[in-house]
C-alpha angles and dihedrals in degrees: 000000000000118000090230107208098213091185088055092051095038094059092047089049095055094029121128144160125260104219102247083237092074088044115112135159145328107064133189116283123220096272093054098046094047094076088037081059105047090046079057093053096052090083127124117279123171110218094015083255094140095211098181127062131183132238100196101204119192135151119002085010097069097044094050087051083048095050082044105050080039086061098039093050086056094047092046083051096229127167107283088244092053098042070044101060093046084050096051097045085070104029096050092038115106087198124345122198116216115206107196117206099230103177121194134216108258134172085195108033112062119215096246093063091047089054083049091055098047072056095056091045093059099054090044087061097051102043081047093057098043096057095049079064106261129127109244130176122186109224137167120161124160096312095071090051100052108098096204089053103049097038093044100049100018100039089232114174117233092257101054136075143194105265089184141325110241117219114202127171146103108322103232094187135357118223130220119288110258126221109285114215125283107256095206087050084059113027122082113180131214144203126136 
């Protein structure tokens, strides 16, 4: 018989995301990321080829990635609200974890599952924040997709991409739950 760990579904079960916009300091310090990290970095992962890493950006940082989407934004000649959400993401967030999707040649393990598994990763680290009682929220937006931008100010090889900016700080208010997807929309079952 399975050991069932109530606690553990209880709280994915009940989990959510707080939006980055109600996220203040402080933030976690290094000694408190670093489990929220390795729980992250439990995920599964075919081949043990790790093909994800994390730039954890706080403090002058932040504020440097937001000047510089700022600027991009500017450059790229995007609508002030949208060269303003990529500015904001850095300049509001009290830490923001970066994983980076680092895929690895593999005869055996196939890119798509390591992009599956930069995927897992980020909802790891999120899941992983939220029960050691911050608040988290996953984004990406333009600013994850332009090249220039990633490989300038985050030193991304040509090969890798953002699979999400993670979000973490002091929750300041918790919305309202949203409407969680119909089982019987999405389940087929099969037995025969």
């Amino acid at each position: 018989m399975p050991v069932p760990n109530p606690a553990a579904m209880e709280f994915l079960l009940s989990r959510r995301s707080r939006p980055a916009k109600t996220l203040t300091g402080p933030a976690p310090d290094r000694t408190a990321l670093l489990p929220i990290l390795e729980a992250a970095a439990r995920t599964p992962d075919h081949g043990k080829l790790e093909p994800w890493r994390f730039i954890v950006l706080q403090g002058d940082a932040l504020a440097r990635l937001a000047e510089a989407a700022g600027a991009r934004g500017t450059a790229l000649g995007l609508a002030e609200d949208v060269a303003g959400k990529g500015r904001k993401q850095f300049a509001d967030s009290p830490l923001c974890v970066a994983v980076v999707e680092s895929p690895k040649d593999s005869p055996k393990v196939p890119a798509i599952e390591q992009t599956y598994s930069a995927g897992a990763v980020c909802l790891a680290l999120l899941n992983a924040a939220l029960a050691s009682g911050w608040g988290a929220n996953w984004l990406t937006g333009w600013i994850a997709e332009d090249r220039e931008f990633v490989e300038q100010t985050l030193g991304l090889a040509p090969h890798e991409r953002i699979a999400g900016f993670l979000h973490i700080g002091t929750e300041t208010s918790a919305p309202p739950d949203r409407p969680r997807p119909d089982l019987d929309a999405v389940v087929s079952w099969v037995s025969e």
